[in-house]
C-alpha angles and dihedrals in degrees: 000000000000086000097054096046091050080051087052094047088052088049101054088043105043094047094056097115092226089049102041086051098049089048091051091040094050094046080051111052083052097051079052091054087059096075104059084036097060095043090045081048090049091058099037092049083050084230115163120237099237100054113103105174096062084045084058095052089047098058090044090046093055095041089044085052089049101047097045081053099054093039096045083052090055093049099051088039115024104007092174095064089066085063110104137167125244099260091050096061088054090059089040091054092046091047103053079050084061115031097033112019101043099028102054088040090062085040102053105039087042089053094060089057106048123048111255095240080065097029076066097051091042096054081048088079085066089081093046083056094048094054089054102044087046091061089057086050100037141058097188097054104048112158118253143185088286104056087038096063082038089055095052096044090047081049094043091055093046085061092054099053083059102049113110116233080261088073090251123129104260102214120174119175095212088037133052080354092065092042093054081047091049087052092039089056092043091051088048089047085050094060088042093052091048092035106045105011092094121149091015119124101232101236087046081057094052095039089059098029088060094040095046090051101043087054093058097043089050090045096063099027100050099059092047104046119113119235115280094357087138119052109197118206134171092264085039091062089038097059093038088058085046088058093049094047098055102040085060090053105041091039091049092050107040090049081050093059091041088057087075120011128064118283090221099054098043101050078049080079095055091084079098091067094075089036096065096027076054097050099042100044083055083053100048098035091032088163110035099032108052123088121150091234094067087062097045082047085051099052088051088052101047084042088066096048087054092057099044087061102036 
């Protein structure tokens, strides 16, 4: 009983719209400082572009990190919430493959191969996939003529961001390709997380999402990593605690707010993702990053997130 009035409490809380907007703006804000992070880590860990398997590592390393602090946190605080059923912990497992494995293998790799101002704009599409899947899962959220001229503008930003300064479409598989996957496998572990995470404390979700999936990253990485391919320094480790950090706040409440609101009006809000990876990527890389089209690209972008919500 205590369990269901403390739901309830959630509920009333988490479905407030102020609060339900600064929630999905400030996880996204964090998931946008990621970008910037990750190139300013590649440099600094002295790791080649084109290395997949310490990429690989990287990523295990910070989402192990993630999910053993938020588990540790349950244990010392709500140590019921950790207990799961069998047939949780298969969707679990199958869940951190998906929205952390393979997610944050096509990240990563496709970060080193874009520039972070357009890496923003890319993982932006994310939002655009989840609107339209939502509309498959949900009869409350069908697309309309709205979201439809929203979904062609945020495309059509996402184009732009891809088009050479000789006016050709720039198109790299491991590139901007494995960034639209990255986005396309976030928007699908959003409607697992609404549709079959039932009766798991959020940050429970999160804590074995992120450690599932870490494990299965390092397990094959390790193994295959090649001797001092990642240099870590003490900004390197620095930077590597920051991405952990942020990726157990912004998943567990993000996944909090899930919990109770639609899947198609909160990732509306994530149009702030490639706003601030945008921004603080300009800051970080002020000469080599910056190119006009990549903000037209963004507006277009944020235009289509507007409509989708409005």
């Amino acid at each position: 009983m205590r369990q269901a009035g403390d739901d309830l409490k959630m509920k009333d809380i988490l479905t407030k719209k102020w609060i339900v907007i600064t929630i999905a703006i400030f996880c996204s804000i964090l998931w946008g400082s990621a970008f910037p992070v990750l190139k300013v880590s590649y440099v600094e860990m002295q790791m080649a572009a084109d290395d997949t398997i310490a990429k690989i590592v990287l990523a295990g390393m910070r989402f192990l990190m993630a999910g053993l602090l938020l588990m540790i946190g349950l244990l010392l605080f709500n140590r019921k919430s950790l207990r799961v059923t069998r047939r949780q912990v298969r969707f679990l497992i199958v869940f951190g493959l998906i929205q952390t494995a393979l997610q944050y293998f096509f990240f990563y790799n496709g970060l080193a191969n874009t520039s972070g101002m357009q890496g923003a704009i890319l993982v932006s599409s994310g939002t655009f996939f989840t609107v339209i899947l939502a509309h498959f899962f949900y009869k409350n959220d069908r697309l309309d003529l709205a979201k439809v001229i929203g979904l062609v503008a945020g495309f059509g930003g996402i184009i732009i961001a891809n088009w050479g300064q000789s006016f050709q479409i720039a198109f790299h598989l491991n590139g901007e390709g494995f960034m639209i996957i990255s986005a396309l496998t976030g928007a699908i572990g959003t409607i697992m997380a609404k549709e079959m995470a039932v009766g798991i404390h959020p940050f429970a979700l999160t804590g074995y999402q992120l450690t599932f999936g870490s494990l299965l990253m390092l397990a094959v990485g390790v193994p295959q990593m090649h001797e001092h391919a990642i240099v870590f320094t003490p900004l390197g480790w620095g930077l590597l605690i920051y991405s952990a950090l942020l990726s157990a706040v912004a998943f567990a409440l993000w996944y909090s707010i899930l919990k109770y609101n639609k899947a198609g009006e909160i990732s509306i809000y994530k149009f702030v993702t490639p706003v601030s990876g945008a921004v603080l990527s300009a800051f970080f890389y002020p000469r080599r990053d910056i190119r006009w089209i990549y903000f037209r690209s963004l507006g277009a972008c944020c235009s289509g997130d507007y409509r989708n919500k409005y």
